[in-house]
C-alpha positions in Angstrom: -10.0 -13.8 -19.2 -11.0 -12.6 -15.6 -10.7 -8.8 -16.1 -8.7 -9.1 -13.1 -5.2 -7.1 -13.1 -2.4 -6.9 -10.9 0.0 -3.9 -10.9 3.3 -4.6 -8.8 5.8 -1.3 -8.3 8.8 -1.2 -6.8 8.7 1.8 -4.6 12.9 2.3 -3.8 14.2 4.0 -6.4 11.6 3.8 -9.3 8.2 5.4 -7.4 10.5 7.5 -5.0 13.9 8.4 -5.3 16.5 6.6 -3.1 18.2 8.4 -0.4 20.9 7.2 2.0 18.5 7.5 4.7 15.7 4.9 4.4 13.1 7.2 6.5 14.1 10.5 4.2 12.3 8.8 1.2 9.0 10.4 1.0 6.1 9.7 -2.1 5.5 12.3 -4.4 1.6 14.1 -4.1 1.6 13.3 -8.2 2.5 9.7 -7.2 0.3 9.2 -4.4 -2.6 10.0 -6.3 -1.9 7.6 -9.2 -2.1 4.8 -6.8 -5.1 6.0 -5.3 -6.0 5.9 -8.6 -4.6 2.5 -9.4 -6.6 1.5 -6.3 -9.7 2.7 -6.9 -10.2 1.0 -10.4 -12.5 -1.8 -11.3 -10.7 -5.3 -11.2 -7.2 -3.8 -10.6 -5.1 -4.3 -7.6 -1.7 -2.3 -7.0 0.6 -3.9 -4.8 4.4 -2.0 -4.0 7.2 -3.2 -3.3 10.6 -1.9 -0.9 13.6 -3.9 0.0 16.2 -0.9 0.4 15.4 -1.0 4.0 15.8 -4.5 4.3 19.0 -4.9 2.3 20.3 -2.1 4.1 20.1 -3.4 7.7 21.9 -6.8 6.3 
C-alpha cells in the first residue's frame, strides 16, 4: 500500500446546493474549510467535480 488517497466530490448538488442559475451556486464557509482540510493532509489529494454547467449549456 502507498498511503496515497484520492478523494473525488461532486460539487453540483452534493457539496453545494443546485440552483437554476449556474453562477448563484456558492460553497459553504463549513465546506470550504473541509477541503482545505482534505488538502492539506499527508498523502491525500481532493479533487471536485461540476458538470451542471456543462450539461446545462447542451
Amino acid at each position: 500500500m502507498s498511503g496515497r488517497r484520492l478523494v473525488a466530490l461532486d460539487f453540483d448538488g452534493t457539496l453545494a446546493a443546485l440552483k437554476r442559475d449556474p453562477s448563484a451556486v456558492r460553497l459553504s464557509a463549513a465546506r470550504r474549510a473541509l477541503l482545505a482540510r482534505l488538502g492539506r493532509a499527508p498523502g491525500t489529494r481532493a479533487l471536485v467535480l461540476g458538470g451542471m454547467y456543462a450539461a446545462s449549456r447542451s
